[in-house]
C-alpha positions in Angstrom: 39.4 0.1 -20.9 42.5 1.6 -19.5 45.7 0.1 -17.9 45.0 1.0 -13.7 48.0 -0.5 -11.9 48.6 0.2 -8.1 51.8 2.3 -9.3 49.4 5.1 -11.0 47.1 5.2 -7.7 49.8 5.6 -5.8 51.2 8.7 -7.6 47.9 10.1 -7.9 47.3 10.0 -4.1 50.4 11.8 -3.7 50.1 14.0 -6.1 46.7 15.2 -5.3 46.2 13.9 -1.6 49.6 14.6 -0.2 47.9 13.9 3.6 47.4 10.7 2.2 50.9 10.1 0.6 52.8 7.5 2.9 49.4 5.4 2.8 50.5 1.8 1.2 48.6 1.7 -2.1 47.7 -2.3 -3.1 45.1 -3.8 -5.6 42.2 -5.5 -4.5 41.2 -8.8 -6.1 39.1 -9.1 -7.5 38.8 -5.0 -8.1 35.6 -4.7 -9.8 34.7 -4.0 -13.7 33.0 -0.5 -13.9 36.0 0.4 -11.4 39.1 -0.7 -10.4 39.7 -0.4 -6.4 42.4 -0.1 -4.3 43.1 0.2 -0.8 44.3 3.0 0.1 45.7 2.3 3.8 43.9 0.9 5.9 40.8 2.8 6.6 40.2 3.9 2.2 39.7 3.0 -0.9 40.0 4.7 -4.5 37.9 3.9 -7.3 39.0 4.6 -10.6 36.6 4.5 -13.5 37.9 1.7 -16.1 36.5 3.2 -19.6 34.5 6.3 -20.8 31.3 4.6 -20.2 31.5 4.6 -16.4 33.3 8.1 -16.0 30.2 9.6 -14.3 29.8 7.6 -11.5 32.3 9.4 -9.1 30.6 12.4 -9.4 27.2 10.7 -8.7 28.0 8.9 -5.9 29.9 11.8 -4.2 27.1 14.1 -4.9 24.0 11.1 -4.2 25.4 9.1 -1.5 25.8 11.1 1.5 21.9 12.3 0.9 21.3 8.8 0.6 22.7 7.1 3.7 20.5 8.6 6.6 18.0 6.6 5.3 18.9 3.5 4.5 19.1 0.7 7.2 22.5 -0.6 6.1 25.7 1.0 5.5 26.7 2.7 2.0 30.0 4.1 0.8 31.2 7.4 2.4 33.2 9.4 -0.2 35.5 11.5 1.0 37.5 13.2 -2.0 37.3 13.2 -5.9 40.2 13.4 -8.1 40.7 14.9 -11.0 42.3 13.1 -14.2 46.4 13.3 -14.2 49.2 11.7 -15.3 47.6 9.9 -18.3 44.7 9.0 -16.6 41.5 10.8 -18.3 38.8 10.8 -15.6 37.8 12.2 -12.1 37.9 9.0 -9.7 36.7 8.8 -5.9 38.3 7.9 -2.5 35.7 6.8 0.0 36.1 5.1 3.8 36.6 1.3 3.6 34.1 -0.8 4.4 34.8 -4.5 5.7 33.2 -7.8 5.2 32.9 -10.8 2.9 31.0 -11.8 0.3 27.3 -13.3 1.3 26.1 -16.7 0.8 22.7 -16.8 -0.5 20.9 -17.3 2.5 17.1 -16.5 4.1 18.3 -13.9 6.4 20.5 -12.2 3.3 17.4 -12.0 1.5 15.2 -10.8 4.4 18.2 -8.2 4.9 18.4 -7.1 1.2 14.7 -6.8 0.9 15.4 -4.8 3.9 17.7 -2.2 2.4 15.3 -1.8 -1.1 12.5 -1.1 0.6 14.3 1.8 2.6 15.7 2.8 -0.5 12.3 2.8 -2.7 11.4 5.1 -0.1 13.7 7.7 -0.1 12.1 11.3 -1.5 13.3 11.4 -5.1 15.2 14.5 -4.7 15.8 15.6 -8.4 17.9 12.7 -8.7 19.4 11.6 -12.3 16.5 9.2 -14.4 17.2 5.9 -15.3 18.8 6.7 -19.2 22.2 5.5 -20.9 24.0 7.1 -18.4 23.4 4.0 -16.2 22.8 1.6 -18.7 19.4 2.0 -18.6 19.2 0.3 -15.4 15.7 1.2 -14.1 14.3 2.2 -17.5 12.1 0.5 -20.2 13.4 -3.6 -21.1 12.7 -2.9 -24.8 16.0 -1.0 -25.7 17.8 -4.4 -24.8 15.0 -6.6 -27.4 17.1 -6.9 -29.9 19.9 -8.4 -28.0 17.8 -11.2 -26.1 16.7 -11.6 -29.8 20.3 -12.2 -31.2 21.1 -14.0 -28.2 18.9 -16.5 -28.7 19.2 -16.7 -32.5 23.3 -17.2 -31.4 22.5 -19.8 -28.6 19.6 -22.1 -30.6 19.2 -25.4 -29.5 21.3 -24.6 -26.3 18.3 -22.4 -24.6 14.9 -23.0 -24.6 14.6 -20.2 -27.2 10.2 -20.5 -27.2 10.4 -20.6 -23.5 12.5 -17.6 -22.8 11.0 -15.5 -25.9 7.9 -16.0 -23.9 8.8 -14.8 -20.7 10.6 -11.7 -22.2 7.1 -10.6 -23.4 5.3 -11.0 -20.5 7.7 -8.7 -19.0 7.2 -6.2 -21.7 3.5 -6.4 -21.4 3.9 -4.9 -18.0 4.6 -2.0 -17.0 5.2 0.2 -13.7 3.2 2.8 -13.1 3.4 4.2 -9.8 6.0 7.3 -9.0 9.8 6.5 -10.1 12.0 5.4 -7.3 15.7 5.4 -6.1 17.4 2.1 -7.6 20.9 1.2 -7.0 21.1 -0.5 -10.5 23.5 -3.4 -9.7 22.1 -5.5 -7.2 24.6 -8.6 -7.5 26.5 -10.5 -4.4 29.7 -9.0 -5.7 28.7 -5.5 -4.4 27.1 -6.8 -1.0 29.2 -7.3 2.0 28.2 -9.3 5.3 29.5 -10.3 8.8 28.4 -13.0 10.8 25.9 -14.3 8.4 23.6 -10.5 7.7 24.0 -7.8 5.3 26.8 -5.1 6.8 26.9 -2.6 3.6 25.7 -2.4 0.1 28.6 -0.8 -2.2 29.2 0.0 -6.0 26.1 2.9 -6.6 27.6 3.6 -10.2 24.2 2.8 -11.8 22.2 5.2 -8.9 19.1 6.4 -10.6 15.6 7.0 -10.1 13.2 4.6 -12.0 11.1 0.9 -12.0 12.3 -1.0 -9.2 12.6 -4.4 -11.0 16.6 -4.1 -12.5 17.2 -4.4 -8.6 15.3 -7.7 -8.4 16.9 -9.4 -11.2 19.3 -11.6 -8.2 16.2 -13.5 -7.1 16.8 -15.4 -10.0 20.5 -15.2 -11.1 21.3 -16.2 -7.2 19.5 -16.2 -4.1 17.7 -19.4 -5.7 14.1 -21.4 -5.0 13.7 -20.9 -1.1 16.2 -17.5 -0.5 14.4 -16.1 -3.7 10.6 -17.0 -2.1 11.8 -15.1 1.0 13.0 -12.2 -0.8 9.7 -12.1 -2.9 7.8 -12.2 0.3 9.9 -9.5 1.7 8.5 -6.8 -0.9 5.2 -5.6 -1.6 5.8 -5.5 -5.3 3.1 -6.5 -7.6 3.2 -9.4 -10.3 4.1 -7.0 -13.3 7.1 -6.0 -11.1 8.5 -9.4 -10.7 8.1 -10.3 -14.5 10.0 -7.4 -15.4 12.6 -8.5 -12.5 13.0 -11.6 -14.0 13.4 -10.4 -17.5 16.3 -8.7 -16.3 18.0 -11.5 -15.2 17.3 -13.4 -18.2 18.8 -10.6 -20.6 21.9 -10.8 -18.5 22.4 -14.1 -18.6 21.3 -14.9 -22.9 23.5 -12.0 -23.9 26.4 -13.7 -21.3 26.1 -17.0 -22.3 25.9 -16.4 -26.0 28.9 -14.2 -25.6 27.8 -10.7 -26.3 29.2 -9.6 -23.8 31.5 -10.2 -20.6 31.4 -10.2 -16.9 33.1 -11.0 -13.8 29.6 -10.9 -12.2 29.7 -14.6 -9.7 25.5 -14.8 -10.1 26.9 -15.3 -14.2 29.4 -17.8 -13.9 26.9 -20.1 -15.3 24.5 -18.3 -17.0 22.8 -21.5 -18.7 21.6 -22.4 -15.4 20.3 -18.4 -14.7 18.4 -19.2 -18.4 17.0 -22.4 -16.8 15.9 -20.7 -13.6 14.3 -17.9 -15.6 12.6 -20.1 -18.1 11.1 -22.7 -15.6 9.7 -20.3 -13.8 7.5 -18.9 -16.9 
């Protein structure tokens, strides 16, 4: 990853968006992982890809969202400029409007709302848009190209996990398979990248992983953190069919065996404690 500091937004914007130049420049916290974010005055903010591996997602989103957001029944990001790399820093980045609110709790009427904004979204023309492929992390693709990590994981993690348990519900997942039509998937469906006001979903942000594939990547948070009764709501919510759900759950589990036996690292809130995410996932096989 590379060093992002308010001082190098700052002399991008006004090296590139002189209209934009006597905008205060300050951090947000926390500023994402696939991007740091800034606000850019009081109505923007600029995203700044944080390593080679997320350098594509300005582009996307620029290109993807504004297509997107007629649809959908909740606000989205609007971008409004891309930047090209400068002053030692390597990729394009984005400046989009500023969209307030605060991170949801994990209630019924969050779940009824963001059960509300995947079904508009699974129901959005495909429009040529990018597959699911590494490009995104593979978010919306085919579970097996993370086996052997769940496998090393659990190898790692022994007696901690309920290795039996979560082996077995990371083959049911893979016994399924879905096989209607790809659809749009946002790829990162976490609390982190939801906003609300006054207890309902305002705005869904953070479309980095966009792609078109299977659906279940973007149901992983009924397990890692809307919990028993939010998560039943949310099931409810979507007409999705058993295979679908397995797979969801899968995803969750990966996330949280290859977190908690340190494989990897996260700022992700629904991951803080990914033992418990591995006992929600197992119990429910």
């Amino acid at each position: 990853m590379v060093a992002i500091d308010s001082q190098l937004v700052r002399d991008l914007v006004r090296d590139q968006f002189p209209q934009w130049a006597h905008l205060e420049v300050r951090a947000i916290e926390p500023g994402g992982w696939d991007n740091r974010s800034f606000r850019v005055g009081p109505e923007l903010v600029a995203r700044l890809p944080s390593a080679l591996a997320y350098a594509s997602q300005p582009e996307k989103e620029h290109h993807w969202l504004p297509r997107l957001a007629p649809v959908l029944a909740f606000a989205i990001p609007v971008p409004v400029a891309v930047g090209e790399p400068a002053l030692g820093y390597p990729w394009r980045w984005s400046i989009s409007r500023w969209i307030s609110g605060e991170t949801p709790a994990p209630t019924a009427q969050i779940a009824r709302d963001l059960a509300l904004f995947l079904r508009k979204l699974q129901s959005i023309e495909r429009m040529d848009g990018p597959l699911a492929g590494a490009h995104n992390f593979h978010r919306g693709g085919d579970l097996r190209i993370y086996g052997d990590e769940v496998s090393r994981a659990i190898a790692i993690l022994g007696e901690k996990v309920d290795g039996r348990a979560a082996l077995e519900a990371w083959r049911a997942a893979l016994a399924t398979r879905w096989t209607d039509h790809p659809v749009w998937v946002h790829g990162d469906v976490s609390p982190g990248n939801l906003l609300a006001r006054r207890g309902r979903l305002a705005a869904v942000i953070d479309f980095g992983n966009l792609a078109i594939g299977d659906p279940a990547c973007d149901l992983a948070i009924a397990w890692s953190w809307l919990g028993d009764d939010a998560g039943r709501t949310f099931k409810s919510a979507l007409d999705l069919d058993e295979g679908t759900w397995l797979r969801a759950r899968a995803w969750a589990l990966w996330k949280a065996l290859i977190v908690a036996a340190g494989l990897t690292r996260t700022n992700a809130i629904e991951y803080a404690d990914p033992r418990s995410v591995i006992d929600r996932c197992v119990r429910a096989n």
